[in-house]
matplotlib code that plots the C-alpha trace (Angstrom):
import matplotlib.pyplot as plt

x = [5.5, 4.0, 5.1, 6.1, 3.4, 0.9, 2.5, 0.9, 4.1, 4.6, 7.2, 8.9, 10.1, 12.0, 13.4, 14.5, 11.8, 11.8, 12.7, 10.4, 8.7, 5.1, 5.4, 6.7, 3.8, 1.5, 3.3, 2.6, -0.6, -1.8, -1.1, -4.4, -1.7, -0.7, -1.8, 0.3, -0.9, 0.4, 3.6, 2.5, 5.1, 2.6, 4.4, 7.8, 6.5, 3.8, 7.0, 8.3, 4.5, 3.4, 6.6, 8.0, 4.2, 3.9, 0.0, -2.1, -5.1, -6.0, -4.8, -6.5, -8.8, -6.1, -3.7, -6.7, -6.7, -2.8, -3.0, -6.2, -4.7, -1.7, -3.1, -1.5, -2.3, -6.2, -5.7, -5.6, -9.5, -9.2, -12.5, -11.8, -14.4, -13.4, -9.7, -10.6, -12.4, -9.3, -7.2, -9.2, -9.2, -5.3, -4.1, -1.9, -1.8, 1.9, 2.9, 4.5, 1.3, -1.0, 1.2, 0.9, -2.9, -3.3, -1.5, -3.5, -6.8]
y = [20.2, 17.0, 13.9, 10.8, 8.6, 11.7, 11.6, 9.1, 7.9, 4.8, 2.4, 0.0, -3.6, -5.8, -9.3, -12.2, -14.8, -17.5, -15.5, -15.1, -12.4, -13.5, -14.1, -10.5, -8.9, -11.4, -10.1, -6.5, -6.5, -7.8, -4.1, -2.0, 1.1, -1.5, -2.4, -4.6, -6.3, -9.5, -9.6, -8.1, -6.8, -5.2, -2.0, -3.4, -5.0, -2.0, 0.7, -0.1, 0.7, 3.4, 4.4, 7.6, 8.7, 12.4, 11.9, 8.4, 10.5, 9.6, 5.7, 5.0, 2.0, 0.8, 0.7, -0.7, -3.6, -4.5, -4.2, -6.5, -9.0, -9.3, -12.4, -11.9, -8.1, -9.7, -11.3, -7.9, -7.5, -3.7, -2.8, -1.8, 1.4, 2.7, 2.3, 4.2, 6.7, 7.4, 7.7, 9.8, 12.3, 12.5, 15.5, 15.2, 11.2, 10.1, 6.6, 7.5, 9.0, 5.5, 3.2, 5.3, 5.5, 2.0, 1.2, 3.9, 2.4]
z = [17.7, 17.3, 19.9, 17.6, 19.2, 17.3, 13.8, 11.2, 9.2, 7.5, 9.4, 6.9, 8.1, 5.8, 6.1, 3.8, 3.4, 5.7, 8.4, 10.9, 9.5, 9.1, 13.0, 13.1, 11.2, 13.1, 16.6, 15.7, 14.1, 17.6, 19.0, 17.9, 16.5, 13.6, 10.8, 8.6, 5.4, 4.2, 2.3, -1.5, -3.8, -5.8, -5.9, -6.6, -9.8, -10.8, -10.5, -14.4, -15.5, -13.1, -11.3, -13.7, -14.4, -13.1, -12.6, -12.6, -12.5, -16.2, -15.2, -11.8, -13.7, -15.2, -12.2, -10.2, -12.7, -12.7, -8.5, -8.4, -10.8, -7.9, -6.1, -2.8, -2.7, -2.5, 0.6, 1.9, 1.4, 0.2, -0.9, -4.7, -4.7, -1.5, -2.9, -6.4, -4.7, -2.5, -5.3, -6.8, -4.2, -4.2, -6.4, -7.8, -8.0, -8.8, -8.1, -4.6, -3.6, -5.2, -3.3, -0.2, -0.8, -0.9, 2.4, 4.1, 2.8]

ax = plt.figure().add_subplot(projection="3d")
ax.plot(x, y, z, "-o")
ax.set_aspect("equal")
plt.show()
């Protein structure tokens, strides 16, 4: 059985703006195990397009365009062929599986 400091799982944080959580984010992404983006909500307002789609394979360009077109989700200096060729690998591509993708990139 794996330890917990050997699994690779997500960990979600949330807070209300003006919080203290950019010095959160900053405070963890010092530790070389984290990685934390800046705050995006990218995949809150993609869900209504993307979010019931059973597979984005056919939609990656398109769902590359709305993400890009997110102006705080470019701060986060994602490399857009290295992210299309990630999605690309993912079968089957639902919208749980892009969002995860693009955190993992």
């Amino acid at each position: 059985m794996e330890s917990l400091s050997q699994q690779n799982q997500p960990l979600f944080i949330f807070g209300m703006g003006r919080s203290g959580t950019t010095l959160l984010r900053l405070m963890l992404t010092a530790h070389p195990h984290f990685c934390i983006p800046p705050e995006s909500r990218f995949f809150v307002n993609l869900d209504p397009k993307y979010g019931s789609s059973k597979d984005l394979s056919n939609q990656i360009d398109n769902f590359l365009t709305d993400i890009y077109g997110d102006p705080r989700f470019r701060e986060w200096n994602i490399d857009r062929q290295q992210l299309r060729e990630n999605l690309t690998a993912q079968k089957p591509l639902n919208y749980s599986t892009a969002v995860a993708t693009v955190y993992q990139t």
